[in-house]
C-alpha positions as a Markdown table, in Angstrom:
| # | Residue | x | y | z |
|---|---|---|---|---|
| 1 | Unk | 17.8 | -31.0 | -47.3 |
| 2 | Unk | 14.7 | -32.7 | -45.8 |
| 3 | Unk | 17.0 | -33.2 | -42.5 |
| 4 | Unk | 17.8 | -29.7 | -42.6 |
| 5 | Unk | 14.0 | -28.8 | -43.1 |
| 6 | Unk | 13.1 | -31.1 | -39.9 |
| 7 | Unk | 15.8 | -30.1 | -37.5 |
| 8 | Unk | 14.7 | -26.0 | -38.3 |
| 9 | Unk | 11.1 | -27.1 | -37.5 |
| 10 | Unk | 11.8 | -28.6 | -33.9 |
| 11 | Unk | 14.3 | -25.7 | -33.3 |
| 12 | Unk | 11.3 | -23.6 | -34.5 |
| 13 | Unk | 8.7 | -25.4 | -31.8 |
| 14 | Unk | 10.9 | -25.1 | -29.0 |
| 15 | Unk | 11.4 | -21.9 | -29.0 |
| 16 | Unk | 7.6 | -21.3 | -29.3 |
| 17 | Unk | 7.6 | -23.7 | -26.2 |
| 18 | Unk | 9.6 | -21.9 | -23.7 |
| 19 | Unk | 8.6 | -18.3 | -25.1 |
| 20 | Unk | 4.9 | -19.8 | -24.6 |
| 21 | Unk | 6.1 | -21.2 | -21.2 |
| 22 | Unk | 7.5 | -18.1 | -19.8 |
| 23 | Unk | 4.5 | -15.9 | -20.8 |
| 24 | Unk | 1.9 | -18.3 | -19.0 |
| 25 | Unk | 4.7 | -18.1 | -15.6 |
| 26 | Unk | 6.5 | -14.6 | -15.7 |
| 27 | Unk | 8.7 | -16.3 | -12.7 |
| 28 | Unk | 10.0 | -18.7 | -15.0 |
| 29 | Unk | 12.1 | -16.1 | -16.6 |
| 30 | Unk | 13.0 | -14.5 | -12.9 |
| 31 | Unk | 13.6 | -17.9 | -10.6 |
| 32 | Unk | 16.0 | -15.4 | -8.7 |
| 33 | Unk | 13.1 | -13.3 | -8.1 |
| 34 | Unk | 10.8 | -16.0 | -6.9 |
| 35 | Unk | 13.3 | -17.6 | -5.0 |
| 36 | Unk | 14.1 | -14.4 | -2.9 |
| 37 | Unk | 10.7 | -14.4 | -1.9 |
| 38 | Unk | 11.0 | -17.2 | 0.8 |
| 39 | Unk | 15.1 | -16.4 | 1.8 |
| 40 | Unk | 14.8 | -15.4 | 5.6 |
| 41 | Unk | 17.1 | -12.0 | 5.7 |
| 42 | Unk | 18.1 | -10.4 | 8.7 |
| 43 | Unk | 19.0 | -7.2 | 8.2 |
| 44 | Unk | 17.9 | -5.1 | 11.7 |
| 45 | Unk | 20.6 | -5.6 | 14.4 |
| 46 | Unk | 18.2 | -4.3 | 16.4 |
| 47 | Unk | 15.8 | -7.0 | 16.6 |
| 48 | Unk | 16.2 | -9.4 | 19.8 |
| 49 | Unk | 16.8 | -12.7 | 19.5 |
| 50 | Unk | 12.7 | -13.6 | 20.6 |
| 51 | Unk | 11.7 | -10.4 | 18.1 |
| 52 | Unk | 13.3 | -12.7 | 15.1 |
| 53 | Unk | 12.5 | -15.8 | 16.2 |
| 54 | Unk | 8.7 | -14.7 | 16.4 |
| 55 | Unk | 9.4 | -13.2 | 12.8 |
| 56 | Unk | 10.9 | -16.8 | 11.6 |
| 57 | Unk | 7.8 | -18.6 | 13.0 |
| 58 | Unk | 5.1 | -16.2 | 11.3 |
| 59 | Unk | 7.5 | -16.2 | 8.0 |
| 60 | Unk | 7.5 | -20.3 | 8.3 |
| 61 | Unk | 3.5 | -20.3 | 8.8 |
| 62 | Unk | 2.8 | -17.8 | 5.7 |
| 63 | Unk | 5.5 | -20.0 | 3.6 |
| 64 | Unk | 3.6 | -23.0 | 4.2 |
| 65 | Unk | 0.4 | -21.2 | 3.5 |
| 66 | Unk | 1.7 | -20.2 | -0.1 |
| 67 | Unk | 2.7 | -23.9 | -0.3 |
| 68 | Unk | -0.9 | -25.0 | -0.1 |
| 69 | Unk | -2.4 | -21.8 | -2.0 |
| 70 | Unk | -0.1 | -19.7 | -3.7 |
| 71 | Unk | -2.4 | -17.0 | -3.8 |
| 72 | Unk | -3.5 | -16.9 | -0.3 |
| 73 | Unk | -3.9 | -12.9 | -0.5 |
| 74 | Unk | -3.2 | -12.5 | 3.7 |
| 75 | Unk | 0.0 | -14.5 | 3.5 |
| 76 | Unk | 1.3 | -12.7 | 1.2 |
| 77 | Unk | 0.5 | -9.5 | 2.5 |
| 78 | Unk | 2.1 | -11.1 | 5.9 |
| 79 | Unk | 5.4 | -12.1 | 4.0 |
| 80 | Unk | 5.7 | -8.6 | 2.8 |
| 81 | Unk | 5.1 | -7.4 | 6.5 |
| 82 | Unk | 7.7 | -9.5 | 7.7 |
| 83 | Unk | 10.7 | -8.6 | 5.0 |
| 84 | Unk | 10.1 | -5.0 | 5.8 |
| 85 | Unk | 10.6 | -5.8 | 9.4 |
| 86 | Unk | 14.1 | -7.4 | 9.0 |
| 87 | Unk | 14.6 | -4.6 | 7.0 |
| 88 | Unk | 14.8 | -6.1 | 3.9 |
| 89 | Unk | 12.9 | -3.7 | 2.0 |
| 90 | Unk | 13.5 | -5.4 | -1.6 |
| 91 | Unk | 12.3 | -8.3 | -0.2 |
| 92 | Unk | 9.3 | -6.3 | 0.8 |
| 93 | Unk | 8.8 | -4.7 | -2.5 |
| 94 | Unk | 9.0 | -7.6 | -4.7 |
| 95 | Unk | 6.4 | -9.8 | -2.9 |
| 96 | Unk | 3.9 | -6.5 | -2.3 |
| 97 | Unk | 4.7 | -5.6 | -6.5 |
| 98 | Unk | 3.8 | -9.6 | -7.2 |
| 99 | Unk | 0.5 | -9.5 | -5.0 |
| 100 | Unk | -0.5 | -6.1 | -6.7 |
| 101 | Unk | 0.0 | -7.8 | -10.0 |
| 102 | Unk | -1.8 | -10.9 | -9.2 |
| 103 | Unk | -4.9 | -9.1 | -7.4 |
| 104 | Unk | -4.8 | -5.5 | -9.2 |
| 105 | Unk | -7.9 | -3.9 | -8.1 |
| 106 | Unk | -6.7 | -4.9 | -4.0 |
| 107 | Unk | -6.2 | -1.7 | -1.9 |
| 108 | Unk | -3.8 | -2.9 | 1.3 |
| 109 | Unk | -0.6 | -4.0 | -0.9 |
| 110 | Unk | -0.4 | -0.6 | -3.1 |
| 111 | Unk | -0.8 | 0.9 | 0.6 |
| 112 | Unk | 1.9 | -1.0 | 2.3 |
| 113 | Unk | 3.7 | 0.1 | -1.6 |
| 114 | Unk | 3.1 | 3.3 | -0.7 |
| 115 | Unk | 4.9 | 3.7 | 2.4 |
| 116 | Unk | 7.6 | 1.4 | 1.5 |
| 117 | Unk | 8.7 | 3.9 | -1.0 |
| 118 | Unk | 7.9 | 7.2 | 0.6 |
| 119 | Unk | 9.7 | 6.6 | 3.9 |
| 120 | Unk | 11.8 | 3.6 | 3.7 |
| 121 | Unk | 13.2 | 3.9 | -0.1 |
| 122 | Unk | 13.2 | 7.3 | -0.6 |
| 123 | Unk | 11.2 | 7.4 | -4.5 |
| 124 | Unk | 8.1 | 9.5 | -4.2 |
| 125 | Unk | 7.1 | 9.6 | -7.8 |
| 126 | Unk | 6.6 | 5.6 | -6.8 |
| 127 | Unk | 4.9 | 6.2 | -3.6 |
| 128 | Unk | 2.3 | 8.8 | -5.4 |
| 129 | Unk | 1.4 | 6.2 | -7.6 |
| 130 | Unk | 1.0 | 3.5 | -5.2 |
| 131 | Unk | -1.3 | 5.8 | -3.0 |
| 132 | Unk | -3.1 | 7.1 | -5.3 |
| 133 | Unk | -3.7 | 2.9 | -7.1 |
| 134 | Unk | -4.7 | 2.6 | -3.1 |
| 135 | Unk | -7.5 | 5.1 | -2.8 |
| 136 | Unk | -8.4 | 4.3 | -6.5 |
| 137 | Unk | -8.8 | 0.4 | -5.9 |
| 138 | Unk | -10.9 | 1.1 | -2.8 |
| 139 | Unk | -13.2 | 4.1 | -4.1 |
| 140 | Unk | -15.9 | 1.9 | -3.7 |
| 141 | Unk | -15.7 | -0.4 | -0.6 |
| 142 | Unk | -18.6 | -0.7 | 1.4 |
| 143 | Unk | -17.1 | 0.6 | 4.4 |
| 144 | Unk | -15.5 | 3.5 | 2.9 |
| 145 | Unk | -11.7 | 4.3 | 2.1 |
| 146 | Unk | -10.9 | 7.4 | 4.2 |
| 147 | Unk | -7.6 | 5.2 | 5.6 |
| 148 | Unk | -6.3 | 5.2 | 2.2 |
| 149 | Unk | -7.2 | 9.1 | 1.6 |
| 150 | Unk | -5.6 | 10.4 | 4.6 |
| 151 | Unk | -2.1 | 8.1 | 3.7 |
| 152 | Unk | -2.0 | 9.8 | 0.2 |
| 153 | Unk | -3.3 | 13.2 | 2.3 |
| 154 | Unk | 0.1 | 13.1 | 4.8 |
| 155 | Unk | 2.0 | 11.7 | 1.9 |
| 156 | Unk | 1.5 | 15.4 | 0.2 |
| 157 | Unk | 1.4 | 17.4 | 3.3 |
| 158 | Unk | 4.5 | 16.0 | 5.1 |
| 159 | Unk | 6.6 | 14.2 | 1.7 |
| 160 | Unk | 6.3 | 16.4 | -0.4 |
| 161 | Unk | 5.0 | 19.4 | 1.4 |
| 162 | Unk | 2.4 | 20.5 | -1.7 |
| 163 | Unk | -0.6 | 22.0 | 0.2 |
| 164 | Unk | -2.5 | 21.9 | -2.8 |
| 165 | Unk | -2.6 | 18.5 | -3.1 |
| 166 | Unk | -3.3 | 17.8 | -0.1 |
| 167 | Unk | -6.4 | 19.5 | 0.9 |
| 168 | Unk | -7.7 | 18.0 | -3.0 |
| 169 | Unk | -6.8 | 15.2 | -1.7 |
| 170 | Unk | -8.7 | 15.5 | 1.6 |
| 171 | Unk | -11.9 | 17.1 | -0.6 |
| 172 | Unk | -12.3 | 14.4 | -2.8 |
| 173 | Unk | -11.6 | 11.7 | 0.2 |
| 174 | Unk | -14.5 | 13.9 | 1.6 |
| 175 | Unk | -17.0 | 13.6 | -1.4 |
| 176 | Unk | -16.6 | 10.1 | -1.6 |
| 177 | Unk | -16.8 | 9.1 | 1.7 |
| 178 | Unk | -19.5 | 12.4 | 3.4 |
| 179 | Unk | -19.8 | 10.7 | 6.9 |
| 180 | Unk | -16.3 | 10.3 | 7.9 |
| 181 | Unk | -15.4 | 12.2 | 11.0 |
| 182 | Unk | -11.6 | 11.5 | 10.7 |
| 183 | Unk | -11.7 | 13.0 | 7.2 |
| 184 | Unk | -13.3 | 16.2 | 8.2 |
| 185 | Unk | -11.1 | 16.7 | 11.5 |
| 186 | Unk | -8.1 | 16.6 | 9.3 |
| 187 | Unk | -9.6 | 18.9 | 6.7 |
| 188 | Unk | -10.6 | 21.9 | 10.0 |
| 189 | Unk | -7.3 | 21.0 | 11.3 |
| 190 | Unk | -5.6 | 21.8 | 7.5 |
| 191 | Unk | -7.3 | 25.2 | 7.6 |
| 192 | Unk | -6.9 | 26.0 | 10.8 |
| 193 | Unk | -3.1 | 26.0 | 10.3 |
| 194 | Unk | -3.6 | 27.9 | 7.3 |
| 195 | Unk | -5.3 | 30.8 | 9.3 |
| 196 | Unk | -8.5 | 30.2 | 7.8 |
| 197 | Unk | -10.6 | 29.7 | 11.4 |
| 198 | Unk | -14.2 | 30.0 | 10.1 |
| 199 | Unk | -13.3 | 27.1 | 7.2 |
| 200 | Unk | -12.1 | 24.9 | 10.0 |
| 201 | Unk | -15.4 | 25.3 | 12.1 |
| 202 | Unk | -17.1 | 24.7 | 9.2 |
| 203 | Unk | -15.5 | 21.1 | 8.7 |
| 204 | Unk | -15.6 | 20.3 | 12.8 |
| 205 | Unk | -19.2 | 21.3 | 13.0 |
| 206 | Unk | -20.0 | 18.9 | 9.9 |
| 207 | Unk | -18.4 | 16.4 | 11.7 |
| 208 | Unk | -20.3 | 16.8 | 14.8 |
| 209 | Unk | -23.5 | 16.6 | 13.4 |
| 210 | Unk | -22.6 | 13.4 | 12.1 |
| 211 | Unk | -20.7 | 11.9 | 15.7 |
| 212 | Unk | -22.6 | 14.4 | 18.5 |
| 213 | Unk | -21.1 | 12.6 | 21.4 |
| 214 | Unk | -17.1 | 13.1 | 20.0 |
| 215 | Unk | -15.9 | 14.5 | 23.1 |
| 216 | Unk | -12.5 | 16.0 | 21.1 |
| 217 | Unk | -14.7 | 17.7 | 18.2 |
| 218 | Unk | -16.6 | 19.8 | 20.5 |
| 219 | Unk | -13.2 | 20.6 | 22.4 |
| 220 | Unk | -11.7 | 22.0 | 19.0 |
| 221 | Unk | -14.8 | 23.6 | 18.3 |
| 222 | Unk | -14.9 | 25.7 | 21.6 |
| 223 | Unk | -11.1 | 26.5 | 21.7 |
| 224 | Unk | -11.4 | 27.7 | 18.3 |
| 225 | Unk | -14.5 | 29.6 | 19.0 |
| 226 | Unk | -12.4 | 31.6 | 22.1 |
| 227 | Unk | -10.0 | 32.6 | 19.9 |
């Protein structure tokens, strides 16, 4: 009985171990996963032989960066680059998914998400939420996030086609980031197609009073203003 009560016990730990184990690595459980990350896959015939050799040499260098630091935040982004490349857009996904879940609040990897799934896989509930993650994560950087708003902003205009959306989108991108010239081209370019001319002036003359000397702002504004 004692025997009985001993062997239960170490059954008992070891399964606390390697439960334990596996939460502390979640690639533990998926060595298939992890393993895929550093597989060199060809999958673009169209690539030239110096095109994939260039592509092997920058996928060696960022392998051997992860070697030293395994959460060297540019070679992973690189990796990622390269799989979608060869066209292995898995690939692609599963190292851009593992550095969004090892630095959450990062902007470029739910960006690079964003367009894996709305143009190369096809799922735009996923690309939404990657975009939006995107603009979300880089609400705040210093130098402002209007790269990320006008992704998600041609991701509802040209993906999904919801005009709504996308002139919210380009509002808010404008609230938060008031001196962006790109951001306010694109919004007088939005209502210009929409007929509304004197809402489009508006946003090219607000855009011109911050950057005078834009050349292509004051060309807009006096073709629009012959009209």
């Amino acid at each position: 009985m004692k025997k009985n009560i001993i062997f239960i016990a170490i059954i008992g730990l070891l399964v606390f171990g390697a439960a334990f184990y596996f939460w502390k690595n979640p690639f533990a459980s998926q060595p298939e996963r992890k393993n895929n990350f550093f597989e060199f896959n060809n999958y673009n015939s169209g690539l030239t032989e110096k095109q994939v050799n260039e592509l092997l040499a920058t996928f060696t260098a960022t392998k051997q960066a992860l070697a030293s630091n395994p959460e060297d935040f540019d070679a992973w982004l690189s990796l990622g680059g390269v799989k979608k490349t060869l066209r292995d857009y898995q690939g692609a996904e599963e190292i851009w998914l593992h550095l969004s879940e090892i630095r959450p609040v990062n902007s470029l990897s739910f960006n690079n998400l964003g367009d894996l799934y709305a143009n190369f896989l096809k799922d735009d509930v996923k690309a939404e939420a990657a975009f939006r993650t995107a603009v979300a994560n880089s609400k705040n950087d210093p130098g402002g996030n209007d790269i990320f708003v006008r992704n998600l902003y041609e991701f509802y205009l040209y993906n999904l086609k919801n005009n709504d959306l996308a002139i919210k989108t380009l509002e808010d991108g404008i609230a938060n980031n008031p001196k962006s010239t790109q951001l306010l081209a694109l919004a007088a370019d939005f209502y210009f197609k929409a007929g509304d001319r004197k809402k489009a002036l508006e946003y090219y003359n607000k855009a011109l009073i911050i950057n005078p000397a834009n050349d292509a702002i004051k060309a807009e504004i006096n073709r629009l203003n012959k009209l």
